[in-house]
C-alpha positions in Angstrom: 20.5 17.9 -0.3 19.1 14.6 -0.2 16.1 13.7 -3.1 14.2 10.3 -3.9 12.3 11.0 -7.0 9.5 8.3 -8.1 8.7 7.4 -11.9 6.6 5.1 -13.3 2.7 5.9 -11.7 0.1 5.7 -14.0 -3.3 4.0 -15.2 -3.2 0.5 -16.1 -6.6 -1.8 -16.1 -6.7 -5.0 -13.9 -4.5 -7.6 -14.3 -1.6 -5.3 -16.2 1.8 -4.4 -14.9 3.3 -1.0 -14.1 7.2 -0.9 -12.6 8.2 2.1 -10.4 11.5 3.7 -10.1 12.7 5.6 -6.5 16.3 7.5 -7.8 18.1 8.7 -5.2 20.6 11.7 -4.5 22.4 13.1 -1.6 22.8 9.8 0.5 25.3 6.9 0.4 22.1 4.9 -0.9 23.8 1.4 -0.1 23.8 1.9 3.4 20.4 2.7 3.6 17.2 0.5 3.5 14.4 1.1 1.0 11.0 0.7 1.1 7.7 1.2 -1.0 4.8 2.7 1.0 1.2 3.5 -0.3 -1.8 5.8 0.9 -5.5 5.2 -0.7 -7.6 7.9 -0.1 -9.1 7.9 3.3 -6.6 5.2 4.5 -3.4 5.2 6.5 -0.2 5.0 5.0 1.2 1.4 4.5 4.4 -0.3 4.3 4.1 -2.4 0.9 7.6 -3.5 0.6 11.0 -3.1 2.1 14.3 -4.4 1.1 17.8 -3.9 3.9 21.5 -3.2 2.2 21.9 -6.9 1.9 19.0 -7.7 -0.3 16.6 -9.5 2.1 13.3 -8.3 1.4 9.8 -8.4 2.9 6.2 -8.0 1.8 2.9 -7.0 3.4 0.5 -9.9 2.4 -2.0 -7.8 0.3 0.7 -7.8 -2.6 3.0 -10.8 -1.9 3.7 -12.8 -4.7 2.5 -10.2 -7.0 5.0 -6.9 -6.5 8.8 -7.7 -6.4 10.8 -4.7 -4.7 14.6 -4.4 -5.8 17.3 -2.2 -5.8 20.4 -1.0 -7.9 23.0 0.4 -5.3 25.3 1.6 -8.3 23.1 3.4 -9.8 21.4 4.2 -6.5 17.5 3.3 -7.6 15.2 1.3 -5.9 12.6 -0.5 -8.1 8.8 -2.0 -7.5 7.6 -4.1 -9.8 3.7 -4.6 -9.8 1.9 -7.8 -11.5 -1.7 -8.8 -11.6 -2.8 -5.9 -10.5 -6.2 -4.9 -8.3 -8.4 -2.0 -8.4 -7.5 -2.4 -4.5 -4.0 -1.3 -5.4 -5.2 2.1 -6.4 -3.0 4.8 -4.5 0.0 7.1 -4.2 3.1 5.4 -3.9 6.3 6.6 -1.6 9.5 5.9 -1.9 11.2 5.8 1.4 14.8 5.4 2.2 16.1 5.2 6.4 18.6 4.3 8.4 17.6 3.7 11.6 20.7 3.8 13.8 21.3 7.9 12.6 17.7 9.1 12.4 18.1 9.1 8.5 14.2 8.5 7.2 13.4 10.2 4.2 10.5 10.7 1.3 9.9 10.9 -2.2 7.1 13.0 -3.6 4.6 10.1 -4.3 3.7 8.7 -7.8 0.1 7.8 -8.4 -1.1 4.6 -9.6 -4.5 3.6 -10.5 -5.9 0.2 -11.9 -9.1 0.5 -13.7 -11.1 -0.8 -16.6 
């Protein structure tokens, strides 16, 4: 059974730092490649940030040079870490895992984050 569990969500004002975990079970995580996605309320889910088996990464614009996305194949957990953040930032955050050439795309639960004085 394959599970990506997020940690790490919670309230933090403007400006402050939170770092969110994505452990994963059930899959040859290596192989796979992992992304961060988020959902405001009313909004679309986006891509935030996605990183392929061999470490390149990429960004969306909205949080480059602020988030850096990471990963831990031996102890199969992804990582986002989240600087100088924005009220804008405010939303659940996925954890997604896929591999594209099987049909392998799958979900974490969502963690929520919210930045607010």
């Amino acid at each position: 059974q394959v599970q990506l569990v997020e940690s790490g969500g919670g309230l933090v004002q403007p400006g402050g730092s939170l770092r969110l975990s994505c452990a994963a079970s059930g899959i040859m995580f290596s192989i796979y490649t992992m992304g961060w996605y988020r959902q405001a309320p009313g909004k679309q889910r986006e891509l935030v940030a996605a990183i392929i088996t061999g470490g390149m990464t990429n960004y969306s614009d909205s949080v480059k040079g602020r988030f850096t996305i990471s990963r831990d194949n031996g102890k199969k957990t992804g990582y986002l870490q989240m600087n100088s953040l924005k009220p804008e930032d405010t939303a659940v955050y996925y954890c997604n895992a896929r591999w594209r050439e099987v049909g392998d795309d799958y979900w974490g639960q969502g963690t929520q984050v919210t930045v607010s004085s």
